[in-house]
N, C-alpha and C positions, 0 to 999 in steps of 0.2 A: 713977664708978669708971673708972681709966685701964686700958687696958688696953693690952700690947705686942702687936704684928703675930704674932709665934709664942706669941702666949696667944690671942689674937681666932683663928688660923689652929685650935688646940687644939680650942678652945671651939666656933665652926663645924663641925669632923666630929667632935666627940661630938654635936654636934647631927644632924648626918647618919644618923651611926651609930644615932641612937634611934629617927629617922623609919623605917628600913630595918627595925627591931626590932618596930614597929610602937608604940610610944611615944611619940607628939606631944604630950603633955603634958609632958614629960620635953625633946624636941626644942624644945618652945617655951619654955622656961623658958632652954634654953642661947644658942638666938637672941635674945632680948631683953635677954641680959646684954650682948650685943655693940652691941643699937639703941642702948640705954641707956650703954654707954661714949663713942657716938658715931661710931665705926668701921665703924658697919654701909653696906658697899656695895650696889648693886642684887640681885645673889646673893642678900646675908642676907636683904630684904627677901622675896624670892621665895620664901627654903625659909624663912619665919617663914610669912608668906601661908598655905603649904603645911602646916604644922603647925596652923596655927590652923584650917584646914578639915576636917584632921582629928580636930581637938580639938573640932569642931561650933560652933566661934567666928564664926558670920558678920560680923559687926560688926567683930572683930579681923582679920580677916582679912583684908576688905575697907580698914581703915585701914591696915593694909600694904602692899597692893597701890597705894593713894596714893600713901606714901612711895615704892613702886618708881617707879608712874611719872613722878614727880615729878624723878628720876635720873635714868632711862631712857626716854623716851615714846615710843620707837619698839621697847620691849618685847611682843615677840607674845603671849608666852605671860603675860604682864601684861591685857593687854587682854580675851584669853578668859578668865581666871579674873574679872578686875574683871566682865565680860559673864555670869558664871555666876551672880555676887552680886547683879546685880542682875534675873538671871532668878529666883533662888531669891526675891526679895524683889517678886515681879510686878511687877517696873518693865523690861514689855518692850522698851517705845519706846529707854529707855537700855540694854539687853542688846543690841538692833540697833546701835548705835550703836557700842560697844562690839565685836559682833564683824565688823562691816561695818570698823573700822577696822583690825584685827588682819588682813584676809584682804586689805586692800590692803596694809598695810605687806611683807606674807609676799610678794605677788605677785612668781614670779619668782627669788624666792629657793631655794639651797639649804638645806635643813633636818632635822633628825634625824626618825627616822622617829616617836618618839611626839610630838612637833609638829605634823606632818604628820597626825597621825591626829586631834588636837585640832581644829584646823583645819577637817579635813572633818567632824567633830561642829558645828563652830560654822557652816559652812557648809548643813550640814542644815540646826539651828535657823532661820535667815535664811531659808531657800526655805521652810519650812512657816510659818513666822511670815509671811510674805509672801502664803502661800498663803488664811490664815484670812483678813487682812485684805481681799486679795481680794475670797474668798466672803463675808465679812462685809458687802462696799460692795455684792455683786452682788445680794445678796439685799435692802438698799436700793433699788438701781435699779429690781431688778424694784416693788416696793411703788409706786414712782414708775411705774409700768408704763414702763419701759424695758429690755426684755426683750434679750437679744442682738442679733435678729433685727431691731429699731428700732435700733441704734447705728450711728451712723457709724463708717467702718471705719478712722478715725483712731485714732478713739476708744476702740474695741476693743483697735486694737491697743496703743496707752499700758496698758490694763489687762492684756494677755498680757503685754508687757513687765515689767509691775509683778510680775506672778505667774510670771515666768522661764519663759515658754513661748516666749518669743521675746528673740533677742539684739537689741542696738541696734547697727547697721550705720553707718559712716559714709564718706566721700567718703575716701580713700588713693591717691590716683595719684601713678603711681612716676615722674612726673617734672615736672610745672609744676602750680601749686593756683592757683587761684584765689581769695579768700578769702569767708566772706559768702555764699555762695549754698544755698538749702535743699538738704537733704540727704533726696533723695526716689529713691525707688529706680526704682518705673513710674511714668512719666509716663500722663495721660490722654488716648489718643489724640484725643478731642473737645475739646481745649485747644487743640488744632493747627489752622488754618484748610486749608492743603496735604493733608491727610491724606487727604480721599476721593478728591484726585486719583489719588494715589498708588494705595488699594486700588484704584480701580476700574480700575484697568488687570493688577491681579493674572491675571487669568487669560490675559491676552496674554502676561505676563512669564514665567506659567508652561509656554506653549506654544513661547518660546522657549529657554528652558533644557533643555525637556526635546525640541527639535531640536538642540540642540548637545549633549546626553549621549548621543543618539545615534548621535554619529561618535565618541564615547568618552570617556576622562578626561584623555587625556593632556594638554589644555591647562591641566589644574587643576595645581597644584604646589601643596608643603608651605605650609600660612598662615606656620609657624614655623621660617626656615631658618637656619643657622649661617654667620656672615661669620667670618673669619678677624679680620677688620678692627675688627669688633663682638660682640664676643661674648655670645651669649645664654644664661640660666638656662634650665634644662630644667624646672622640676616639673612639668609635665605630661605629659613623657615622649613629647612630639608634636615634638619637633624633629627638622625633615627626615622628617616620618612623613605619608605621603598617607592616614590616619586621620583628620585635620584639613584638609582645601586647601580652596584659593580659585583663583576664576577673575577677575580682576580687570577691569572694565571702566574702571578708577581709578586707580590704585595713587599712595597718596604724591604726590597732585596731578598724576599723570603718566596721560595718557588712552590706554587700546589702543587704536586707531583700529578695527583690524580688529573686536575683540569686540563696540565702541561699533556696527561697522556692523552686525554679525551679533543684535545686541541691539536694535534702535531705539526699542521700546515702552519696556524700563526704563530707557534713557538719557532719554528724553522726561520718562518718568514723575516721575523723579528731581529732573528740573531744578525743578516747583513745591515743593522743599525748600529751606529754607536753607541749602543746603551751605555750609562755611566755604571759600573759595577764598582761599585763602592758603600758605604754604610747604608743602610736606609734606601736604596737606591739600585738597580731599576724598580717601576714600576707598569706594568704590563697587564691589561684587562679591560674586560670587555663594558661597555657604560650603557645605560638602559637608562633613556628618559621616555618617561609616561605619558602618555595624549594628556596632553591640557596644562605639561609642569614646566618653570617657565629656572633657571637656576640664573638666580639675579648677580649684579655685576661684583665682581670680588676681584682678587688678585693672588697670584703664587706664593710659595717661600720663597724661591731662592731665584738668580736668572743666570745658574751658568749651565742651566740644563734651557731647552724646547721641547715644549711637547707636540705629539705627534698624532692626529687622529685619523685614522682609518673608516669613514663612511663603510658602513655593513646592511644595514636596515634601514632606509631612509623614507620615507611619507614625505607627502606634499607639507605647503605651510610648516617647515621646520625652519629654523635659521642661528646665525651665530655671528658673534660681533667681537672684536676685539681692539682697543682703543677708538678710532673713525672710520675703522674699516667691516662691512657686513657682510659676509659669504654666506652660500648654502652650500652644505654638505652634498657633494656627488657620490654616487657609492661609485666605490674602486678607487678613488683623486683622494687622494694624503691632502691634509691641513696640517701645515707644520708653522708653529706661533710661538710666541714668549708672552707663556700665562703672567709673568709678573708687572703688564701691563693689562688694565682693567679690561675683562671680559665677562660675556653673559652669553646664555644659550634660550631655546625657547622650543618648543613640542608642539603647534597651535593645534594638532592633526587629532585624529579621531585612532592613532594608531602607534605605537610604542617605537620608540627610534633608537637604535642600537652600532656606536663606532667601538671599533678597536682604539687604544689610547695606549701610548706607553712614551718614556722621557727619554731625551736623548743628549749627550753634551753639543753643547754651545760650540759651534765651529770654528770660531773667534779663538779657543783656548789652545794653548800651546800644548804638548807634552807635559812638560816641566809645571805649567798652571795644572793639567789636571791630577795630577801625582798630588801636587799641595794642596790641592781641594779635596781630592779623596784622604789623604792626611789629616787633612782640618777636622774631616767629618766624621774621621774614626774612633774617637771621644763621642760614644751614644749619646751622651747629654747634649752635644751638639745638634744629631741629629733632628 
């Protein structure tokens, strides 16, 4: 049967018209005269699809949803109703499938709001289907007597991932990548052969910081300050804000002689570190967060450095997060992490919290890698 564009256009909203009436038998019968002329665009497909579900046609309905996406394959609302056919029909594995692809195509997008609310239905399904499989492997495990409390905390966490209790975090630095190196968030401080130099001079570094806050703060200034010349994003709301400072025995490869003299233990201490000495580079000083200042989640420049924090001053209610992992600062116990994956700190205390910080090369790197890195970077404008 031929049919013309304002007959197929007719024949379409009498089809509308009947599904709205509440007559999908009626509305499927006028969409199929249009498949069956030929004419049928993605549209028909979808409000055919739509009749046949509620005409209780799974079988038709789901051959519709074919021909949609067959036209269309980056159809959202294709994809969750195709995902619903083949939940109704227990073939979970392709319902995930199905709406796992639908909630990346949407990512992002704008969208009407009963989409929008599909969506977060097909998003539910996924995190509790995820959730059974889970509990299903964990109750294997344990029969294997691999109870939590035995897993490796790799391993655990691949299955919090799996069961959306945890995001997967990756390397983002806003300005030089590196490419190829694991994407780990705390390093283990016993990986480092320098490390106990370092702690065990903690309590000397701590007796001198807390003779130089003594005479006061004013040598500490903003970590995050506003050049005319450079201008910086705010979202943390710490630009030019003594909320955030640093005392810098370092800065940007550049040494205070004075601080370095008034310092000697953690200038010594420092040195059995890899510091990168190269442009711009190390940086070495002491970080002063304020009762109540909370420094919200950002990311590095670069990640063929780690950085290094040295608990000095710690309060109760203090904490720190880097991708899905949250630690509390021990004074004297190194935090050694790759800031180019999202992190945040927090002060909740009634009392000023103060680590040593300084950056170290990425252990991963070869010789020959860190020569062409400090290379790369010896062009200031790089820096």
């Amino acid at each position: 049967m031929q049919l013309s564009n304002q007959e197929a256009e007719r024949i379409a909203k009498e089809g509308v018209d009947a599904l709205q009436r509440g007559q999908p038998a009626l509305a499927r019968a006028r969409f199929e005269t249009i498949t069956q002329s030929g004419r049928a665009n993605g549209q028909i497909w979808l409000l055919l699809a739509v009749a046949c579900r509620s005409d209780n046609d799974d079988d038709a309905e789901e051959a519709a949803l074919d021909q949609l996406l067959a036209l269309e394959p980056q159809a959202v609302r294709g994809h969750i109703m195709k995902g619903d056919c083949r939940a109704r029909a227990d073939d979970e594995r392709s319902a995930l499938q199905r709406y796992e692809i639908a909630l990346l195509i949407a990512a992002n997008q704008e969208l009407p709001a009963d989409l929008r609310a599909e969506l977060q239905r097909a998003e539910t399904w996924v995190a509790q289907f995820k959730a059974r499989v889970v509990e299903q492997r964990e109750a294997k495990l344990r029969a294997r007597d691999l109870p939590p409390e035995k897993r490796s905390r790799r391993f655990q966490h691949s299955l919090d991932i799996l069961a959306g209790r945890r995001r997967i975090f990756v390397q983002e630095p806003t300005g030089y990548y590196v490419p190829e190196l694991p994407q780990v968030q705390f390093f283990d401080p016993a990986d480092f052969d320098w490390v106990p130099t370092v702690e065990a001079a903690a309590g000397a570094i701590k007796r001198e910081i807390i003779d130089l806050l003594a005479t006061g703060t004013d040598r500490f200034r903003p970590y995050m300050q506003a050049h005319m010349d450079k201008p910086r994003a705010d979202a943390n709301h710490l630009l030019d804000s003594i909320d955030w400072s640093a005392l810098f025995l370092v800065e940007n490869g550049k040494m205070s002689d004075d601080i370095v003299a008034r310092c000697p233990r953690a200038w010594e201490a420092v040195q059995a570190a890899p510091l990168p000495r190269i442009v711009n580079s190390p940086t070495v000083m002491f970080s002063l967060l304020r009762a109540g200042a909370r420094i919200a989640p950002h990311t590095g420049t670069h990640n063929a450095r780690l950085i290094c924090h040295l608990p000095l001053i710690v309060p109760p209610d203090c904490g720190f997060r880097v991708g899905n992992d949250m630690r509390q600062w021990e004074e004297g116990k190194l935090l050694i992490f790759d800031d180019t994956i999202e992190h945040e700190a927090w002060n909740n205390s009634s009392e000023d919290r103060v680590v040593l910080i300084f950056d170290i090369w990425r252990p991963e790197l070869s010789e020959q890698e860190r020569d062409e890195i400090a290379a790369f970077f010896a062009d200031p404008a790089l820096g």
